[in-house]
C-alpha positions in Angstrom: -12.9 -33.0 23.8 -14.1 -34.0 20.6 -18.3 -33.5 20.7 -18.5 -35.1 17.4 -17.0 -38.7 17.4 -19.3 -39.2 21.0 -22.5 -39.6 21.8 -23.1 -37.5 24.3 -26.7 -37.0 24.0 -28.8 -33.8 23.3 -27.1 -30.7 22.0 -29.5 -27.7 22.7 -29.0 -24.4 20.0 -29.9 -21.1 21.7 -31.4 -19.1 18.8 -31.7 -22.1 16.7 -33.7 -20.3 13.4 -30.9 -18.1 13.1 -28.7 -18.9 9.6 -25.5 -20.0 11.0 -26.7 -21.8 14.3 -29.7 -24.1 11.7 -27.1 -24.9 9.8 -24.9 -26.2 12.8 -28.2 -27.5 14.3 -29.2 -29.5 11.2 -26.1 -31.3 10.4 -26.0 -32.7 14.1 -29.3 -34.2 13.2 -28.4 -35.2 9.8 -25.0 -37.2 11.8 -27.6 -38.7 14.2 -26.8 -36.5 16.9 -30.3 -35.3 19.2 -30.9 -32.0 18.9 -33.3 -29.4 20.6 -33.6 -25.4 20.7 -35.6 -23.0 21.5 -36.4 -19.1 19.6 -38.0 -16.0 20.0 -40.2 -16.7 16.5 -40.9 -19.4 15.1 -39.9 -19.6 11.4 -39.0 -21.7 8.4 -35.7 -22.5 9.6 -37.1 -23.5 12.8 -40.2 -25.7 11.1 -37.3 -27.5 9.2 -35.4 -28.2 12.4 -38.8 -29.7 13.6 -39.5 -31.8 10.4 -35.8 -33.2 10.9 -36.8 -34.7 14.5 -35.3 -31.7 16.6 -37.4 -30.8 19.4 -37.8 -26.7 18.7 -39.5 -24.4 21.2 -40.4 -20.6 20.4 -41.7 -17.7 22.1 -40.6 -15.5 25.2 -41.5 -18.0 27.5 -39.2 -21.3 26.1 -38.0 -22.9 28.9 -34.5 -24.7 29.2 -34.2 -27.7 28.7 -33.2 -30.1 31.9 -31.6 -33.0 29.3 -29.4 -30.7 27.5 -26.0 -32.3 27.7 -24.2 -29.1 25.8 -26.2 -25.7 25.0 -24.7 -24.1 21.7 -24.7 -19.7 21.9 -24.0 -17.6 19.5 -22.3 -14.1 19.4 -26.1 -12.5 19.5 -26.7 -14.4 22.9 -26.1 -11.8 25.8 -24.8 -12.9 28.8 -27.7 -11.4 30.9 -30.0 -14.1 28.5 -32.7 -15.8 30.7 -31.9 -19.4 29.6 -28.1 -19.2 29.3 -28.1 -18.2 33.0 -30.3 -21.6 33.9 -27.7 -23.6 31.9 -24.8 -21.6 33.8 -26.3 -22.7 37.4 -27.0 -26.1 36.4 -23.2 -26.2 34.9 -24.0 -27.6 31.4 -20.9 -26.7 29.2 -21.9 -23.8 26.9 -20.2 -24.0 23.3 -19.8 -21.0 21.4 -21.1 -22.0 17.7 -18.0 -21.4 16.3 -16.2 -24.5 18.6 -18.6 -26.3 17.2 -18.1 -25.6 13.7 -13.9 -26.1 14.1 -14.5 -29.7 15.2 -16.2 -30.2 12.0 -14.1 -28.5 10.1 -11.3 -30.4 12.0 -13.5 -34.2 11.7 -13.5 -33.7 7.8 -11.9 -32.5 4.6 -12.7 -29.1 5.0 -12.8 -25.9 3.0 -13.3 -22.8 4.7 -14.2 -19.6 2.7 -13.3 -16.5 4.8 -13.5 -12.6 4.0 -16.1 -9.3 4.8 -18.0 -9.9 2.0 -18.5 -12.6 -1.1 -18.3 -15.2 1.4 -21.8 -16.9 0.9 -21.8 -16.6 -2.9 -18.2 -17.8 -3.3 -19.0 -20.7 -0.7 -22.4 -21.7 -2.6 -20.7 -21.6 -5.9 -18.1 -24.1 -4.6 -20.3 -26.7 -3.4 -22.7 -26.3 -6.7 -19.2 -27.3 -8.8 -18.5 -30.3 -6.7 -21.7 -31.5 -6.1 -22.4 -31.1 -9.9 -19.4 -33.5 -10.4 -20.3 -35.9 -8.4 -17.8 -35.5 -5.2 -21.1 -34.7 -3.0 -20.3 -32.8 -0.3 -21.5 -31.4 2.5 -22.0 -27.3 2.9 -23.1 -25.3 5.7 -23.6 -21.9 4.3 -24.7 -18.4 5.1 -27.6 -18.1 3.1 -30.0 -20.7 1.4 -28.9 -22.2 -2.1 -31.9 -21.3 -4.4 -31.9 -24.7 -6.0 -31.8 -26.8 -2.7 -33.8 -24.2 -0.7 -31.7 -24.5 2.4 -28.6 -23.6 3.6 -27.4 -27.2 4.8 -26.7 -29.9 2.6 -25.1 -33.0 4.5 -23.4 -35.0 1.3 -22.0 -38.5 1.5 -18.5 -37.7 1.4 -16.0 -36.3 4.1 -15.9 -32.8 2.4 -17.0 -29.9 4.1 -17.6 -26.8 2.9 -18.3 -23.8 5.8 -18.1 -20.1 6.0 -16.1 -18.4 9.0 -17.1 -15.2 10.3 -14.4 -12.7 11.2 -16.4 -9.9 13.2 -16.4 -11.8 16.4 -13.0 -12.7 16.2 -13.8 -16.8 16.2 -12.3 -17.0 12.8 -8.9 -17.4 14.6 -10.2 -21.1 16.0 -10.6 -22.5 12.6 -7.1 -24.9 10.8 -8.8 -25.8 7.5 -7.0 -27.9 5.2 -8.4 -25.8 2.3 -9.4 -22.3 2.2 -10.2 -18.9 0.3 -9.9 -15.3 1.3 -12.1 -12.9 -0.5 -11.9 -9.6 1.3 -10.6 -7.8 4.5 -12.7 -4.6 5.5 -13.3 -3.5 9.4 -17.0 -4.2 9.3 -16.7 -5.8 13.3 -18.7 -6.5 15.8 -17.3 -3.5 18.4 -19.0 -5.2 21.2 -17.5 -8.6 20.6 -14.7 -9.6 23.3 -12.0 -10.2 20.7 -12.4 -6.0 19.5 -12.8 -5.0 22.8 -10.1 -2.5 22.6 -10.6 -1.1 19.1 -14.3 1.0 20.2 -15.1 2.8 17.1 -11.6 4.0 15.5 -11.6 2.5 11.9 -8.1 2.0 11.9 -7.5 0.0 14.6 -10.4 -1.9 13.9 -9.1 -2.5 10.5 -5.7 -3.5 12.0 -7.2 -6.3 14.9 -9.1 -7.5 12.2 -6.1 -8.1 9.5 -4.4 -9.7 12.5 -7.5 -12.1 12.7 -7.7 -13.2 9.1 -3.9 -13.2 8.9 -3.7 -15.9 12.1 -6.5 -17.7 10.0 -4.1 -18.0 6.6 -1.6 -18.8 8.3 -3.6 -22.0 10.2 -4.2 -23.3 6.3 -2.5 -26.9 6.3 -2.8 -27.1 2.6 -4.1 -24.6 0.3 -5.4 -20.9 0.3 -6.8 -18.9 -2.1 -6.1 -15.3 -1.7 -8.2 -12.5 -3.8 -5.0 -9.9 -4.4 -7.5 -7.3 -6.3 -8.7 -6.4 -2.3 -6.3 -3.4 -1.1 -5.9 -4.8 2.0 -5.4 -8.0 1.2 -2.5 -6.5 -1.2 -1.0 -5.0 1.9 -1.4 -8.1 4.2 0.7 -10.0 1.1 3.2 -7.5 1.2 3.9 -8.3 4.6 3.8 -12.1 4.6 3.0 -14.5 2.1 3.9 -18.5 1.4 3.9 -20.6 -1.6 1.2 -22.7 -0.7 -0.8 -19.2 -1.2 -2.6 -18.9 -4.6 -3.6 -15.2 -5.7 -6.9 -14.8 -7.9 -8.4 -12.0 -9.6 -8.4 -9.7 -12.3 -4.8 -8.0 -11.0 -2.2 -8.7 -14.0 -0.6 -9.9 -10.7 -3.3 -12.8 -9.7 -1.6 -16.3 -10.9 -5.5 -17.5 -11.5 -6.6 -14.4 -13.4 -9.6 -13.6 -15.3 -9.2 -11.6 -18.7 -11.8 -9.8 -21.6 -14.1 -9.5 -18.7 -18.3 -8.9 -20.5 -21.4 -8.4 -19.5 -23.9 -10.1 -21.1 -27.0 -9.5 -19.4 -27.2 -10.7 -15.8 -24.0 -12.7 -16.8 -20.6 -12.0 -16.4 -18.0 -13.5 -19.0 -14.2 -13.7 -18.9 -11.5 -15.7 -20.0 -9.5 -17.6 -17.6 -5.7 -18.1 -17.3 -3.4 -20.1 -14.6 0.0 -18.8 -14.6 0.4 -17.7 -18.1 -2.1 -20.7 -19.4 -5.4 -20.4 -21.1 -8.4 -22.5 -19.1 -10.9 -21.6 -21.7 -14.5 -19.2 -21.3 -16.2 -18.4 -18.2 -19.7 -17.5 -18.0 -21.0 -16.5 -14.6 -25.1 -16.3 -14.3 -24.6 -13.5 -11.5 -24.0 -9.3 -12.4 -20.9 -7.8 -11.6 -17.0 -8.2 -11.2 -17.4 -9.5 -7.8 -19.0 -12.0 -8.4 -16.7 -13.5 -11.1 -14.1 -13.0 -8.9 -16.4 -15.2 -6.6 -16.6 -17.6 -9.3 -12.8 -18.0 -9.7 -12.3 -18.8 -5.9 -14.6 -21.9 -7.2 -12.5 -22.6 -10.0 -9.2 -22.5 -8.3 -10.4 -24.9 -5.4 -12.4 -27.2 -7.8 -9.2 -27.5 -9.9 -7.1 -28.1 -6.6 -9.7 -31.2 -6.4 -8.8 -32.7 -9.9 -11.9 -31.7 -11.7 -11.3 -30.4 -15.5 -12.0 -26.4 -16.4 -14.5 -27.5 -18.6 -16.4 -29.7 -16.3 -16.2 -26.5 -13.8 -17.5 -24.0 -15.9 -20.3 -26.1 -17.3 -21.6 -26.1 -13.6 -21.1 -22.6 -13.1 -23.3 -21.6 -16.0 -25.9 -23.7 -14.5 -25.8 -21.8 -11.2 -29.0 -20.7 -9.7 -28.2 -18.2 -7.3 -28.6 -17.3 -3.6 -31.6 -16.2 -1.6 -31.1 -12.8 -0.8 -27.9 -12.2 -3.0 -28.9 -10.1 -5.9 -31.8 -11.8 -5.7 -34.9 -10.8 -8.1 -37.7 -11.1 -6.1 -40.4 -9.6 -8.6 -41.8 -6.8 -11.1 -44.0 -4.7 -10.9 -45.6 -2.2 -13.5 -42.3 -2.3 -15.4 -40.5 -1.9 -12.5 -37.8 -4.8 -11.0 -37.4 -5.3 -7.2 -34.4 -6.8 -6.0 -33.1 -8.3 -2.4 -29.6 -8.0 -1.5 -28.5 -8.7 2.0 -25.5 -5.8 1.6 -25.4 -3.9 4.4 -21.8 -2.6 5.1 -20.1 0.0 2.1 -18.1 -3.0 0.5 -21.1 -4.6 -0.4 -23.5 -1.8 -1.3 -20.8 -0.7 -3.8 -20.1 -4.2 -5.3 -24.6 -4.9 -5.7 -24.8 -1.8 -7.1 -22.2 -2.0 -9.6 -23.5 -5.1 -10.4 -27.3 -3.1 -10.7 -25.8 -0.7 -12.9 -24.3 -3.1 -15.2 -27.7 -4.8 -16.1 -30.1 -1.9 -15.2 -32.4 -0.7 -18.2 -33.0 2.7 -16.6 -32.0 3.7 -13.3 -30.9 2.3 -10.1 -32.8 2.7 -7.0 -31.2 2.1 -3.8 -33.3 1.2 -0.8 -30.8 0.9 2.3 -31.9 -0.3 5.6 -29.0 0.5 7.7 -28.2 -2.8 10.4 -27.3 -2.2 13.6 -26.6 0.8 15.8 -22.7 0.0 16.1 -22.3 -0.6 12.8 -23.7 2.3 11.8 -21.6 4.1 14.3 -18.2 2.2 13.5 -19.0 2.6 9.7 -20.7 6.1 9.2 -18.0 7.8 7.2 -17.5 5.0 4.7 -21.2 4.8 3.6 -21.4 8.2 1.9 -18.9 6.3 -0.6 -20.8 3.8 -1.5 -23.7 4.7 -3.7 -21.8 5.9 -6.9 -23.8 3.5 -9.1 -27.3 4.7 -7.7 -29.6 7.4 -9.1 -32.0 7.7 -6.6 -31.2 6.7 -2.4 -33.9 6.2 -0.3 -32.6 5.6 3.5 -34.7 4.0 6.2 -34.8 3.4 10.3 -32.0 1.7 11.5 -32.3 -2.3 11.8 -31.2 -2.6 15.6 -31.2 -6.3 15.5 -31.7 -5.8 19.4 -29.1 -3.5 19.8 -29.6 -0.5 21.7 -29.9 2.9 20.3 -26.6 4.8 20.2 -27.8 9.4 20.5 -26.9 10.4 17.6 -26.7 7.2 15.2 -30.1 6.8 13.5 -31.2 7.0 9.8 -31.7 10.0 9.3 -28.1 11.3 10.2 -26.5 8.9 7.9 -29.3 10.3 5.3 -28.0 13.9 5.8 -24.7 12.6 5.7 -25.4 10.8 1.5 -27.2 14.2 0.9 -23.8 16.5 1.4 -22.2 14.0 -0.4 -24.4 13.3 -3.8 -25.6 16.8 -4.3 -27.5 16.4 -7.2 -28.5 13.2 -6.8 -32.4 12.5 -5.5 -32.0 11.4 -1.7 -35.4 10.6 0.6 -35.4 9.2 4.0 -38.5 7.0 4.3 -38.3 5.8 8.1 -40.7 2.3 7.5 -42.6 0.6 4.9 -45.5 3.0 5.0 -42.9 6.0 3.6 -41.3 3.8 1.1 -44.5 2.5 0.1 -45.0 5.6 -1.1 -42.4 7.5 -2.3 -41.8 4.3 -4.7 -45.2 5.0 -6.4 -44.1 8.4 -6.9 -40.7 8.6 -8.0 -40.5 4.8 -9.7 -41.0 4.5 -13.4 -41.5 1.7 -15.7 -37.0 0.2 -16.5 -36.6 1.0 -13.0 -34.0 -1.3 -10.9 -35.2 -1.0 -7.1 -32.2 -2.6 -5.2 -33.4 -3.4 -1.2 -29.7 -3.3 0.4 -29.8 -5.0 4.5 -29.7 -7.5 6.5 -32.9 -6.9 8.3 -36.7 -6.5 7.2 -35.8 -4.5 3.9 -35.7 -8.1 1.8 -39.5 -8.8 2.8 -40.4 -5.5 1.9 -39.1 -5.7 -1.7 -41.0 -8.5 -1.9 -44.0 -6.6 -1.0 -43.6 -3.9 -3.2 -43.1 -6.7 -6.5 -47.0 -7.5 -5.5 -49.1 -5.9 -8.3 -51.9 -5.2 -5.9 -49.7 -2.7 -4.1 -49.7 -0.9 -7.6 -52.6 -1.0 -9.5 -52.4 0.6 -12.7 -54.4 4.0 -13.6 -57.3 3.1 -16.2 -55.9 3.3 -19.5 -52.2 3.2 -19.1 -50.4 0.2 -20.1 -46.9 -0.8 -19.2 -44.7 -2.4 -22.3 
């Protein structure tokens, strides 16, 4: 049945303020659907559900709603959830948010950018080139555009631009007509139903999860943009490939290729070349090779749309960025507080490249480990991941909810970066208190503090970039 086409009354989100179920939530609204939901905490994502007309309920006590026609759950819902099990015994259908999002995705020219990681920056940078030329479309994103302050915009054409998120598995529902593949890394939700079987064993996780994003390339009806600089995604090619498949990247290999890669600052320039032929310059307002290999999934699909290189890289110079993706957040007594929502290996490596490329002194890595499984399923990979950092302070685990695993906490995985950086300075600062201060000690002025997680470590950057936190001694001046 096709939710979207019929009016069917209210559609009622179960964790409504979080990123990807707002996103859902307000595009209902903005298609003149009727929309309610209820949350632990209130929040800006929930106030802007409000101002839109949905009718939004938060706190422990939220009761169901009796009008709900449909209730909309997420992956974070347990079954055991208070409200679900009222919606169960009055037997209103309950969509996962995923069905949701493949009849949109279904209902309109869709693009759908898939992968581990890179996902919300390469997504963003796609709508920001179409929208800039004029083909308005509509984007529901994983993390809020800088410009637009939200991570919904409904445009007035039948594009759609939308993320899909492989660690549950529901990435398999989704027959785009367009998409791009960034990345494939076993960062998976262990708990989910579709992993069931893998526990923690990397491998096999690695190998149900290729499975996943190889069903998903192969559901493409038109076009798919493959990144072939990802090792995995080298060995997926190796295995099947078809020529409706283009390869991007900075591989002598990638038919859309970016060469005379520069930094320049917090820019990244390169030239670009289709299948042996010169596009012309490409400057990229965001640190690090990742991210212009983001940047090229938007100029391969932008180009598939009949828009000129030119008129594509002109927007991408004008980019603004992403909340919480390499995002600058402050400064302090010389030193620069970042936010970077990278919390498995892949991405801690790729922000803090991209730190080390434009740092003035050293990098400073704050990493707030998220989630107890995670942490479990990925503990022998992080010790990799912090080449580019000179000093690595290591917090609590982020549960998210989760229960504690015995023996998977913060400190372990800080003992664990300390055998394997010997002679680099390692701290474990368990909360803000500790961080607090063991940043006024061992920061100094050129400093790059990087806050790496998906939990509380992005409002604490932003804490530490206050100037009251760190008054300066009388006297001493900072140039």
């Amino acid at each position: 049945m096709n939710y979207i086409k019929e009016d069917i009354g209210t559609t009622h989100f179960l964790g409504a303020g979080g990123v990807g179920m707002s996103a859902l939530a307000k595009l209902c609204l903005k298609r003149g659907k009727r929309v309610s939901g209820t949350d632990l905490q209130a929040g800006r994502r929930t106030r802007e559900l409000r101002e839109l007309g949905a009718e939004i309920e938060t706190g422990p006590e939220a009761q169901a709603r009796r009008d709900a026609n449909r209730v909309i759950v997420s992956s974070a819902i347990p079954p055991d959830h208070r409200e679900l099990q009222v919606y169960q015994a009055m037997n209103i259908p309950i969509l996962h948010r995923s069905d949701l999002l493949a009849e949109f995705i279904s209902d309109l020219q869709s693009v759908v950018v898939a992968g581990t990681h890179g996902k919300t920056t390469t997504s963003s940078l796609i709508y920001h080139v179409l929208s800039s030329n004029g083909l308005s479309p509509t984007a529901l994103l994983g993390g809020e555009l800088a410009k637009e302050k939200t991570n919904c915009v409904v445009g007035t054409s039948d594009i759609l631009i939308a993320e899909a998120d492989e660690s549950d598995g529901t990435l398999e529902k989704f027959q785009p007509q367009y998409a791009v593949l960034t990345s494939i890394d076993p960062d998976i939700n262990v708990t989910s139903e579709r992993y069931s079987g893998c526990s923690y064993n990397l491998d096999q996780a690695l190998e149900e999860v290729t499975q996943v994003f190889l069903k998903f390339c192969l559901g493409v009806e038109q076009r798919l943009l493959v990144c072939c600089d990802h090792p995995n995604i080298k060995r997926m090619l190796r295995l099947i490939a078809s020529p409706q498949w283009l390869t991007y990247g900075l591989d002598e290999e990638a038919k859309l290729r970016a060469v005379d890669v520069q930094q320049d600052g917090h820019c990244t320039q390169a030239r670009i070349v289709l299948e042996g032929r010169p596009l012309g310059v490409l400057r990229v307002p965001l640190p690090g090779s990742h991210n212009l290999r983001n940047a090229l999934a938007a100029v391969g699909i932008a180009l598939n749309a009949g828009l000129r290189f030119e008129d594509i890289a002109g927007a991408i110079e004008r980019f603004q960025g992403i909340r919480r993706r390499f995002e600058i957040v402050g400064e302090s007594n010389g030193v620069i507080y970042v936010d970077d929502y990278a919390h498995n290996p892949q991405k801690i490596e790729a922000a803090l490249a991209g730190a080390r490329s434009v740092c003035r002194e050293r990098v400073v890595a704050v990493f707030q480990p998220h989630r107890y499984t995670r942490s479990k399923l990925l503990q022998d990979q992080y010790p990799f991941a912090f080449d580019n950092a000179d000093v690595i302070m290591v917090t609590e685990i982020f549960g998210a909810g989760e229960e504690p695993i015995t023996g998977v906490d913060g400190h372990s995985l800080y003992r664990s970066l300390v055998a394997a950086y010997p002679g680099k300075t390692i701290l474990f600062v368990p909360g803000f208190p500790e961080l607090k201060s063991q940043v006024r000690t061992v920061c100094r002025p050129g400093d790059l503090v990087v806050g790496l997680g998906a939990g509380s470590v992005g409002g604490w950057m932003r804490r530490l970039a206050q100037p009251t936190f760190f008054p300066l001694p009388p006297g001493r001046r900072v140039s």
